[in-house]
C-alpha positions, 0 to 999 in steps of 0.5 A: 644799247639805243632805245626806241620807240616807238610777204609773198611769194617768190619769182619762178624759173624754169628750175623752181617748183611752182608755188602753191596756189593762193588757196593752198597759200593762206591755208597754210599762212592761217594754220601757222597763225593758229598753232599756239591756240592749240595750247593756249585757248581761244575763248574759255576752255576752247582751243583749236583742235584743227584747222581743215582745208575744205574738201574739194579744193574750195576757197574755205577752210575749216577751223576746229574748235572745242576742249582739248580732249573732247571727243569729236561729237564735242567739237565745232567746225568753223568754214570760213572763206579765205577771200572778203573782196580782194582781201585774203584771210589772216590768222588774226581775222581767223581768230576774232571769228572764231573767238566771237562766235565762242562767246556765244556758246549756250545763245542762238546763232549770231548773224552770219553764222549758219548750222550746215549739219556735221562734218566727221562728226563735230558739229559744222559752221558756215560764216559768213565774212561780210555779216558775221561779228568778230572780235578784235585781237587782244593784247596778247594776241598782237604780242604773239603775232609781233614775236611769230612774224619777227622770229619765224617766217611763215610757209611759203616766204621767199628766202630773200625776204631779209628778216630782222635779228631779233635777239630777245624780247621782254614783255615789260607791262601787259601793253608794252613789248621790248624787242631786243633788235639787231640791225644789219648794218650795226656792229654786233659788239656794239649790242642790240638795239632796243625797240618798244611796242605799244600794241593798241588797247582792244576791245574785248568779248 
């Protein structure tokens, strides 16, 4: 076994049901993203209890915060624009948003944070992506998403997007991910492929 270290949308036709919008697009993509924050938390004892598309079809959503069986008066409802220029949101964007204004708790509103009163009854939060702090993706979190893309496309990729066979994986130190790969084009009996990652060193809240 070698050792090395080291999507969009589909065309239409007349007979293909129209993709959704772009909106519709990243809501989904950044909900997939969240999903393991429903267990895992994001900052402390929170984790995501939801994530909300924004009534009326607006380019925003809604990500609900709080701990895992507070009541809604409890929780915190984040709305976040899905565009900064002509970039759409991520999930990992999503999440050093919403994970820095959680370090927070218990201190004044950061900048580019406003309190827009309550939504179903959680508290609601405007943030504003070009003032607003933001922490960077955590080991982990980088791991996470390698493994997430890698194994499980997101909604709304086209099927024709050839996704590489990962047959394992291996976490060998806290910085350093081993994927077990195998390439198309290489004998299954000859085995898998064995790829390191080096995620970077982030900084932390």
């Amino acid at each position: 076994m070698k050792n090395h270290r080291g999507a969009g949308l589909p065309e239409l036709d007349e007979r293909m049901t129209p993709p959704p919008s772009d909106d519709a697009w990243v809501q989904s993509s950044v909900t997939w993203q969240l999903l393991d924050f429903v267990q895992a938390p994001v900052h402390g004892e929170a984790v995501v209890r939801g994530v909300l598309p924004a009534p009326g079809g607006g380019s925003t959503l809604r990500v609900v915060t709080g701990e895992r069986h507070a009541p809604l008066t409890e929780l915190s409802a984040w709305e976040i624009p899905l565009t900064e220029g002509d970039q759409l949101l991520t999930g990992s964007a999503t999440l050093g948003l919403v994970r820095a204004q959680l370090a927070r708790v218990g201190q004044p509103l950061g900048p580019g944070v406003r309190d827009a009163g309550s939504v179903m009854g959680m508290r609601l939060f405007q943030i504003d992506l070009e003032r607003a702090a933001r922490c960077a993706r955590t080991l982990d979190d980088r791991a996470l998403s390698v493994l997430r893309t890698l194994l499980n496309p997101r909604p709304g990729d086209p099927e024709d997007v050839k996704q590489p066979l990962i047959r394992g994986f291996l976490r060998l130190e806290r910085d350093l991910l081993r994927l077990y790969v195998q390439p198309e084009e290489r004998p299954e009996e000859e085995g898998p492929v064995a790829v390191d990652l080096l995620p970077r060193a982030p900084r932390r809240c």
